[in-house]
C-alpha positions as CSV (number, residue, x, y, z in Angstrom):
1,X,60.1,149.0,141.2
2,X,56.9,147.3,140.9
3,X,57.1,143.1,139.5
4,X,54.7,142.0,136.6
5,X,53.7,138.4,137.2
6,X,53.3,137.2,133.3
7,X,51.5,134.4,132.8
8,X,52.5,134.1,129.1
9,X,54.9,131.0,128.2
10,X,56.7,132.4,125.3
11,X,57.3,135.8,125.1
12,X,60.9,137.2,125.0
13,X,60.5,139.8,128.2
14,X,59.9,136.6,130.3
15,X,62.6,136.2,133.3
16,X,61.7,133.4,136.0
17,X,57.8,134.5,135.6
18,X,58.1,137.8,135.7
19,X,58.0,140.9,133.3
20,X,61.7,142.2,132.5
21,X,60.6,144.8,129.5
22,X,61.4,148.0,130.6
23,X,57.7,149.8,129.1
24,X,54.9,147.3,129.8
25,X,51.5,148.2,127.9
26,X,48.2,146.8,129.2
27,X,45.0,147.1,127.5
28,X,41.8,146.0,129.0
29,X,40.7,144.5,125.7
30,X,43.4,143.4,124.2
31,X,45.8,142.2,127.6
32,X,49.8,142.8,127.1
33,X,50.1,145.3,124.5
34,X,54.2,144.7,125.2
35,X,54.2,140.8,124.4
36,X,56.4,139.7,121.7
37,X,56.7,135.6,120.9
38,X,60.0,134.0,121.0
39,X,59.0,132.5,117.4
40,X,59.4,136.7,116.2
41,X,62.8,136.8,117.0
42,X,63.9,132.7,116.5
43,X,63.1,130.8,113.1
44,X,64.4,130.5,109.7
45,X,65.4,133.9,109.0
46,X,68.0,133.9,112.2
47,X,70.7,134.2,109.3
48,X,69.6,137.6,108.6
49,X,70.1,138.6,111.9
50,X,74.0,138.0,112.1
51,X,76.7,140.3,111.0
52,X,78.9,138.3,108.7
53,X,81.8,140.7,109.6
54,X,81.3,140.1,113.3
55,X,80.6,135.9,112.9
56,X,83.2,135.8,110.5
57,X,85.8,137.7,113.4
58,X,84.4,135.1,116.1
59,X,85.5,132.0,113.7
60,X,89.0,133.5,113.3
61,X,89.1,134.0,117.1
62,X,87.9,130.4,118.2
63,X,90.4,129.0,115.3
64,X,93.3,130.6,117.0
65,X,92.3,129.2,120.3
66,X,92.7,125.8,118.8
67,X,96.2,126.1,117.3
68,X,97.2,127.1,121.1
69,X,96.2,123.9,122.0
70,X,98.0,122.0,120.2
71,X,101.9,123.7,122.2
C-alpha cells in the first residue's frame, strides 16, 4: 500500500509523518480534501463526547483497584 508523506502539523490522520486515514482526497485547488484539525475533535466540548454510563463504569473499576491495595 502506497505512504502519503503529510506535511500538515495537526491533523488527526497524522502517524510519524505519514497519512494513516484509510480514504485520502486530493484536490488540486484545494490540497487534502481528508484533513481534519486536532482542535475539531479536542476543545471545550470534549465533555459531550463521553458516555456517562461508560466513564461512570471506569470510576467504579479504578475505585475497586484501590481498596485491593490497601490488603
Amino acid at each position: 500500500m502506497p505512504r502519503i508523506r503529510c506535511f500538515y502539523e495537526d491533523c488527526i490522520f497524522l502517524d510519524e509523518g505519514y497519512c494513516s486515514a484509510a480514504v485520502v482526497e486530493v484536490d488540486p485547488n484545494e490540497g487534502c480534501l481528508t484533513y481534519k484539525p486536532v482542535g475539531d475533535f479536542v476543545g471545550a466540548d470534549d465533555e459531550d463526547l463521553w458516555d456517562d454510563d461508560l466513564l461512570a463504569e471506569e470510576l467504579e473499576a479504578d475505585d475497586l483497584w484501590d481498596e485491593d491495595e490497601d490488603l
